[in-house]
matplotlib code that plots the C-alpha trace (Angstrom):
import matplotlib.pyplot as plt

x = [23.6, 19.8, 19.0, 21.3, 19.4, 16.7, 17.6, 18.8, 15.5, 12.6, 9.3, 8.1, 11.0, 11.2, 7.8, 8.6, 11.7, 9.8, 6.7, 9.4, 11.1, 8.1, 6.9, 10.6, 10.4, 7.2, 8.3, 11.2, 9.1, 7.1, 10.8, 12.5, 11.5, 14.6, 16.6, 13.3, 12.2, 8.4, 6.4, 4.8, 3.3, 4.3, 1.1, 0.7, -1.4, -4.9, -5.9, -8.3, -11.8, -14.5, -18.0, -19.4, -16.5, -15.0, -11.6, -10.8, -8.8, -7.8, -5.9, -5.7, -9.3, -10.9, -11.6, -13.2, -14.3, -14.6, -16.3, -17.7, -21.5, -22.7, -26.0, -29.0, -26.9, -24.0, -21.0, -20.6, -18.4, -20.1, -18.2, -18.9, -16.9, -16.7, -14.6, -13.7, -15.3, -18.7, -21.1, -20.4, -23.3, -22.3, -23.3, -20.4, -17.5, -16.6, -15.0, -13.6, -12.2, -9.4, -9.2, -6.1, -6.5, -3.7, -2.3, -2.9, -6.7, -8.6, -12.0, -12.6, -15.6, -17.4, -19.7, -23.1, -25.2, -27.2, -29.3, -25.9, -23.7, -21.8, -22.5, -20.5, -22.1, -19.8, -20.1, -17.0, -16.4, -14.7, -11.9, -11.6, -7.9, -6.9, -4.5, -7.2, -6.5, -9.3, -9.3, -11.5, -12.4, -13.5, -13.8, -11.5, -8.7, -8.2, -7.1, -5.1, -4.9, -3.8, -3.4, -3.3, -6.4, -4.4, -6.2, -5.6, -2.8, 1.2, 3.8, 6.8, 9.7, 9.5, 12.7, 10.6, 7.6, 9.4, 10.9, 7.6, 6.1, 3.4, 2.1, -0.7, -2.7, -5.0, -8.7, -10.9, -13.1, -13.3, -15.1, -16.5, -17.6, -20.1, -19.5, -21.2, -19.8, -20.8, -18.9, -18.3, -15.8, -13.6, -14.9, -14.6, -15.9, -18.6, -16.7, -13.9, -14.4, -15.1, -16.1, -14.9, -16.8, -16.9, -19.2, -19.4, -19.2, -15.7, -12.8, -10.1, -6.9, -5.0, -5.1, -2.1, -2.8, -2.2, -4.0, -3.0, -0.9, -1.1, -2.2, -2.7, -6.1, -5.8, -3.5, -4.8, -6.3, -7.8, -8.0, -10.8, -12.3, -15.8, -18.1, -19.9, -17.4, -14.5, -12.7, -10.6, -10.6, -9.0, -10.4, -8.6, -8.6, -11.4, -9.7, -6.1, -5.6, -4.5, -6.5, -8.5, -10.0, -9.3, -11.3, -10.3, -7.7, -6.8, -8.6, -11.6, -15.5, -16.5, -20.2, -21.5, -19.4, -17.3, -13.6, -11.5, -12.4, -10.1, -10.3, -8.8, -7.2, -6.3, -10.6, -12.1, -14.9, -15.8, -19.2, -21.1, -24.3, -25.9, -28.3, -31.7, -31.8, -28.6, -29.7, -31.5, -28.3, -26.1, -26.0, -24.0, -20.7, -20.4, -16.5, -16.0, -12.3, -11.9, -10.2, -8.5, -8.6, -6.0, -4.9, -4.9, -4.1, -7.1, -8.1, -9.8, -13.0, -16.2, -19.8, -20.5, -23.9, -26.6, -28.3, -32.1, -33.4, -33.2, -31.1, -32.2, -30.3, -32.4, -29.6, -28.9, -25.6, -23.5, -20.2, -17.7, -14.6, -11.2, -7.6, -5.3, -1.9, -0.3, -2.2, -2.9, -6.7, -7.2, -9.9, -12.3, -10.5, -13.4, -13.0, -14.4, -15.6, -16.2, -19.1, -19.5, -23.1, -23.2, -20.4, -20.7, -18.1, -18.0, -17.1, -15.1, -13.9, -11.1, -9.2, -10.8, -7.6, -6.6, -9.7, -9.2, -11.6, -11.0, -13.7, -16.8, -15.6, -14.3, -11.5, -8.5, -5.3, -4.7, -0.8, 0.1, 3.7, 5.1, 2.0, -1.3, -4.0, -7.5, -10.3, -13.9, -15.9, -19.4, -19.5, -21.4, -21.9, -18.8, -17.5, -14.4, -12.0, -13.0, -15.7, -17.5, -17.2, -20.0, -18.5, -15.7, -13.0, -12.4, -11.2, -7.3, -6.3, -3.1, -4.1, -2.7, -3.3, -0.8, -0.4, -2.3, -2.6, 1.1, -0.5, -3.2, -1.2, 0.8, -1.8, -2.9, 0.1, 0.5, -2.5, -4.4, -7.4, -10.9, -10.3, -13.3]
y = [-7.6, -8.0, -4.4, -4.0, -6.7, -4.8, -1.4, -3.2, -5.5, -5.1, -4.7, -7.5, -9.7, -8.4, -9.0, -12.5, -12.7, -11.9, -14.7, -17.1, -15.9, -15.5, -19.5, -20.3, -19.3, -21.0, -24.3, -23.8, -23.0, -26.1, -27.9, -25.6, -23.5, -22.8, -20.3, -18.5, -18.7, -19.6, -22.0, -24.6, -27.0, -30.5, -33.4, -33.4, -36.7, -36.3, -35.0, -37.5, -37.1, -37.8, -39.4, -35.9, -35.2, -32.5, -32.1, -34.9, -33.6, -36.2, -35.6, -39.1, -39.7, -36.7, -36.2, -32.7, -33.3, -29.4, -29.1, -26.3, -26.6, -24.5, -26.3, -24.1, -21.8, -18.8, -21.3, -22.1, -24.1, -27.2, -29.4, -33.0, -34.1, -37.5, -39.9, -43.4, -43.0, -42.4, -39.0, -36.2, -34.1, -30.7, -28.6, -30.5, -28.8, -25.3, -24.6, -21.6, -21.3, -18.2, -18.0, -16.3, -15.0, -13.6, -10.3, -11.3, -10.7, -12.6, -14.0, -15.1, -17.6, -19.0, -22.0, -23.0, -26.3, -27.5, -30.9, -33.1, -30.6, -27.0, -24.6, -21.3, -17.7, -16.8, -16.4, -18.2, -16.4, -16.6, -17.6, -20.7, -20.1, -19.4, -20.8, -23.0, -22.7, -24.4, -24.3, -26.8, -27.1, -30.6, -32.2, -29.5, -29.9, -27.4, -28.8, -26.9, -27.6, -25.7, -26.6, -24.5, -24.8, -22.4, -22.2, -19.9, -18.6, -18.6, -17.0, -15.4, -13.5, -9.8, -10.4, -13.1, -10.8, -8.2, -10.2, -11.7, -8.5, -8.6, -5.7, -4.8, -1.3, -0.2, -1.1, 2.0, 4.6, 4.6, 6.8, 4.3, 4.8, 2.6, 2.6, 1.0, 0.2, 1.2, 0.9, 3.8, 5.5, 8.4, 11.1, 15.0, 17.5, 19.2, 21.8, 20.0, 18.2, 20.9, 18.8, 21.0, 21.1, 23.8, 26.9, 27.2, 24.1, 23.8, 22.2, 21.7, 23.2, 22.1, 20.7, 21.9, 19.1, 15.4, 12.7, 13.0, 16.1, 18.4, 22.1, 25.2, 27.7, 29.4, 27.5, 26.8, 23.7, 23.9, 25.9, 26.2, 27.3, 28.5, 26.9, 29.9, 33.0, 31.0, 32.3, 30.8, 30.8, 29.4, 27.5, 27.9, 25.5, 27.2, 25.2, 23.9, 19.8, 17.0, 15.7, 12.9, 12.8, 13.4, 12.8, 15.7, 15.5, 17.8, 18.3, 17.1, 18.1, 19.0, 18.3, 19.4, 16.8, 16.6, 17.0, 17.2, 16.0, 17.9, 17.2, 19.0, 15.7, 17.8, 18.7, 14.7, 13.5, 10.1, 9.2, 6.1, 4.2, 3.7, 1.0, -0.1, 1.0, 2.2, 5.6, 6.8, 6.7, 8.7, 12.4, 15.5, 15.7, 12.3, 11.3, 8.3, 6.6, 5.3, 2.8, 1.2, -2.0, -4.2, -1.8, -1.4, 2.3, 4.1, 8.2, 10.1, 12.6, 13.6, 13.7, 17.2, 16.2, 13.4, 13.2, 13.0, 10.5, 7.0, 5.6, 2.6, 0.0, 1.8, 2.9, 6.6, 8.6, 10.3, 12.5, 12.4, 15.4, 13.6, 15.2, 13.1, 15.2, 12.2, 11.5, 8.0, 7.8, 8.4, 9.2, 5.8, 4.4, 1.8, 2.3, 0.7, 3.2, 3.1, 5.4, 6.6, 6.6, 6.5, 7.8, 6.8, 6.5, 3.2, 3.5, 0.3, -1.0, -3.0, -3.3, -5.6, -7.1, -8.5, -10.7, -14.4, -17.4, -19.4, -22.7, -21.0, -17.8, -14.4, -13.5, -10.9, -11.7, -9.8, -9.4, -8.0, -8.6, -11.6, -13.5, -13.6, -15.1, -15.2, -12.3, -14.1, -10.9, -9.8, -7.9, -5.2, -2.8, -3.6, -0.5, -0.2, -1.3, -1.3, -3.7, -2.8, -4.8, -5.1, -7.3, -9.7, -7.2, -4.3, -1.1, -0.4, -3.5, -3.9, -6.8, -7.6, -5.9, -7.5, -11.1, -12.3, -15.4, -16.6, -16.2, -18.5, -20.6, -21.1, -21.6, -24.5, -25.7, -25.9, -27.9, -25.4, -26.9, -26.3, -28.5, -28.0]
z = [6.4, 6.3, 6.5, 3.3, 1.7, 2.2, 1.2, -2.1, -3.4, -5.0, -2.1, -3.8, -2.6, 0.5, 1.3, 0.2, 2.1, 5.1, 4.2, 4.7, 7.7, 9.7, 8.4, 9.3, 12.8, 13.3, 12.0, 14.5, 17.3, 16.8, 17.7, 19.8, 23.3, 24.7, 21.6, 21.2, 24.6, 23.8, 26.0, 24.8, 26.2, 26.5, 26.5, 29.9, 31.6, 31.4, 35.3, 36.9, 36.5, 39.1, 38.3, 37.2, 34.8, 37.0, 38.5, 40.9, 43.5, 46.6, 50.2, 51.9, 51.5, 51.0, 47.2, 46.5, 42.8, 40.7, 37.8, 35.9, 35.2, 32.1, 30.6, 30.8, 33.2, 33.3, 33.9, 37.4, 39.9, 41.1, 43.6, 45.1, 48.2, 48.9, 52.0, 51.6, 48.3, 50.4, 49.8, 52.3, 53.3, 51.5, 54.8, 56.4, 54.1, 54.0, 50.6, 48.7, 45.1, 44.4, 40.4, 39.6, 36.1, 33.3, 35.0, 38.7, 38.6, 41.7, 40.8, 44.6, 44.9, 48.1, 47.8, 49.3, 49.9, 47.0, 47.1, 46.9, 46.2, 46.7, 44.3, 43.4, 44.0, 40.6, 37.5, 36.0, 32.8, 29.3, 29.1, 31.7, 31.9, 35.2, 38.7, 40.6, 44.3, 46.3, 50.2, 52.2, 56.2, 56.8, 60.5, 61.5, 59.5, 56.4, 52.6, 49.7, 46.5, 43.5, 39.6, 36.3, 33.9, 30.7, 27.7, 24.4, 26.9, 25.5, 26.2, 23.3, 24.4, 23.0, 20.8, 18.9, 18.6, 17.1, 14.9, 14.0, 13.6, 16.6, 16.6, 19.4, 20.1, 23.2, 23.1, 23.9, 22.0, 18.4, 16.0, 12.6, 9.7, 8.0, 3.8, 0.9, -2.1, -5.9, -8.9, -12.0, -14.1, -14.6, -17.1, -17.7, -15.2, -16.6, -19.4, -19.6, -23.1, -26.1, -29.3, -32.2, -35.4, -38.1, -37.8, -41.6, -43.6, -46.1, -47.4, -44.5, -45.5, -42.7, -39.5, -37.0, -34.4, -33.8, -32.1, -27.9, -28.5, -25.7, -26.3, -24.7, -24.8, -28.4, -29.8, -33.8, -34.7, -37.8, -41.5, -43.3, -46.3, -46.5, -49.2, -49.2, -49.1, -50.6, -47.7, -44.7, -41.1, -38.3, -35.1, -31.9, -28.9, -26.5, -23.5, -22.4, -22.6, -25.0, -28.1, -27.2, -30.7, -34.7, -37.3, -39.8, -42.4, -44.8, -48.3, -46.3, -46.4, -42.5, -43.6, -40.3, -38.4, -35.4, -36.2, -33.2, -29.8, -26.4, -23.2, -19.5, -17.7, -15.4, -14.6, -14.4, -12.1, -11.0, -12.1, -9.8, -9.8, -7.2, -6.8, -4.9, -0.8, -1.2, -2.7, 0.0, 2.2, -0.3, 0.4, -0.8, 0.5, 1.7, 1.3, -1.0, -1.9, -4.8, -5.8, -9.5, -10.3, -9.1, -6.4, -2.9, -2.7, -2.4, -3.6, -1.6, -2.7, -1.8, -3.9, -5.8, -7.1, -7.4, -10.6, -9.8, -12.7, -12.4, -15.7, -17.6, -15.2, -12.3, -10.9, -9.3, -10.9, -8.6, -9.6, -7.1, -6.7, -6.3, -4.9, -7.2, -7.1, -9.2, -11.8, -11.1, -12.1, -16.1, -18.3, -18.9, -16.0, -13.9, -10.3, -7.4, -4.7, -0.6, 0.1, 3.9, 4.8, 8.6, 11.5, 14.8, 18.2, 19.7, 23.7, 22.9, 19.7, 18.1, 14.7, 12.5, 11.2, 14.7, 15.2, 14.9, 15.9, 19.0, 19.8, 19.0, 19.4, 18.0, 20.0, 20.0, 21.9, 25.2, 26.1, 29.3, 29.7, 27.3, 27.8, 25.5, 26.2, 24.2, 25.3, 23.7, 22.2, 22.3, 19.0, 17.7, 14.5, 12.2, 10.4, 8.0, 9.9, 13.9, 15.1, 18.3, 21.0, 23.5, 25.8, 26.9, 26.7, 29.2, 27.7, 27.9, 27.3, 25.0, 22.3, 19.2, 15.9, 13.7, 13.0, 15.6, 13.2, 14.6, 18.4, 17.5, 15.7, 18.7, 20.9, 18.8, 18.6, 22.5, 23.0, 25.6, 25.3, 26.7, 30.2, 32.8]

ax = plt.figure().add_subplot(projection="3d")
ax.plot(x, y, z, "-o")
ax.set_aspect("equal")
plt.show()
């Protein structure tokens, strides 16, 4: 039924159509887990904190309090151990922490005496969302505890994410382009407009054209008669195209003026102006897409020349060649244009349109399985659309492209917080 809905409307309908599913089904996952199969997270109590605003975590009474330290270092595990709610010396407890991350990665770190405290030998990086297992040897006898610290971590059932339209790609090696914009018009190629006016001056007997009629090369245009010899002549059409001008009429004087005006529409050039630094990075041959106001869709061509005066508005021209099979651009047509100027391969890179913000952060969304989780990025050059990435993502990892917006809305929705 909604395949033949589809097949039946307007794009513009079923693109609004599917708006409204996709908010439906995320108003419905704000109520429901268990018909969509989405976990989110219930407010959960507020885990005890110790005097140093870390983890408390108690056995009898031992407490091991773990907290991560980050101010003026990397973010590290610090961890105070205390019995009867008195100071242990830290060279009396042996202690380990196991981080097991999204995808059953193992950060394993092992803990040394530090003025009151243990201190990790570990770096605990981006993002803190990981299954804390701590093992202690006290006075002989060993401890375990264990807890989940998510965050930016939820999990959708595939059937939802296709529905949805999650979409996700590999990140790895990407070859970008850097662009600049300018701004111009559609004219003739050079040749491509002939501007007919009368070689001897005379009464026009007849014109055998109209305004925007299309003719072919030597079709008649005009009739004459010559002031001088009292005899008439014809003009032909020197090229093949449509009139784009008429200012003759018969019974008419030419006096030396322009009568009829044809261009080739088949034989047009983009002109463009470039301005300021930007017209040392233009060169010959660069590609360019161009693009009409009001569109998305964009035309692809390449520059033919570059003018070599500056105009009056300081700016430099360029003509640009254009493959446009349909037609769509027209004579006197503004267009915007996308100029490349710089290509480069990125070892890693990611599409722009799946980058979302997270805390203080540009993230992507990692999925490995029906889980996804947030990857904090270390960006570099940005380029069309990939942006580089220079650290906080490993390459082959499968991450979402497509409305990553509904991941983090349902992250924020779950209320994974940033918990040290």
């Amino acid at each position: 039924m909604i395949a033949t809905f589809f097949r039946r409307k307007p794009i513009w309908l079923v693109n609004s159509y599917l708006l409204v599913l996709s908010m439906l089904v995320l108003s419905m996952l704000a109520f429901s887990t268990a018909s969509f199969g989405v976990e989110l997270h219930e407010d959960e109590a507020e885990p005890e904190k110790g005097p140093h605003n870390g983890r408390l975590l108690t056995s009898g009474e031992l407490a091991v309090e773990l907290a991560i330290f980050e101010a003026g270092v990397a973010p590290e595990f610090r961890v105070w151990v205390t019995e009867n709610s008195q100071p242990v010396e830290p060279e009396r407890v042996s202690l380990g922490v196991t981080l097991t991350r999204l995808g059953n990665i193992e950060d394993k770190i092992q803990f040394q005496p530090q003025a009151d405290f243990l201190r990790g030998d570990t770096e605990v990086y981006e993002p803190h969302s990981f299954v804390v297992t701590v093992s202690a040897d006290y006075q002989g006898k060993n401890y375990r505890w264990q807890y989940d610290n998510f965050e930016g971590r939820t999990h959708i059932e595939p059937a939802i994410a296709t529905a949805m339209r999650i979409s996700t790609e590999v990140a790895g090696e990407a070859t970008m382009t850097e662009t600049i914009e300018a701004f111009g018009k559609v004219i003739p190629k050079e040749g491509a407009q002939r501007d007919i006016s009368a070689r001897f001056d005379g009464q026009i007997k007849d014109v055998y054209v109209e305004l925007g009629q299309v003719i072919a090369k030597g079709d008649k245009l005009l009739s004459i008669e010559s002031n001088e010899s009292l005899k008439s002549y014809t003009i032909d059409s020197p090229i093949s195209g449509v009139v784009l001008m008429r200012a003759a009429n018969a019974s008419e004087q030419t006096q030396g003026r322009m009568l009829l005006s044809i261009v080739d529409q088949n034989r047009l050039t983009a002109e463009l102006s470039i301005f300021g630094l930007d017209q040392r990075r233009v060169s010959l041959g660069a590609g360019v897409q161009l693009i009409r106001s009001g569109q998305s869709q964009s035309i692809p061509g390449k520059i033919v020349a570059i003018i070599p005066k500056i105009g009056v508005n300081q700016a430099r021209t360029v003509r640009v060649d254009f493959d446009d099979p349909n037609g769509d651009l027209t004579l006197g047509q503004f267009v915007t244009a996308r100029i490349d100027v710089a290509q480069y391969v990125a070892p890693l890179a990611v599409k722009r349109k799946g980058l979302q913000s997270f805390r203080d952060f540009t993230v992507v969304y990692a999925k490995v399985g029906a889980e996804y989780e947030v990857r904090m990025l270390e960006l570099g050059r940005q380029a069309g659309e990939w942006a580089e990435v220079l650290g906080g993502l490993k390459p082959g990892t499968e991450y979402v492209t497509e409305n990553s917006f509904i991941i983090k809305a349902d992250i924020e929705k779950s209320g994974a917080s940033h918990d040290h």
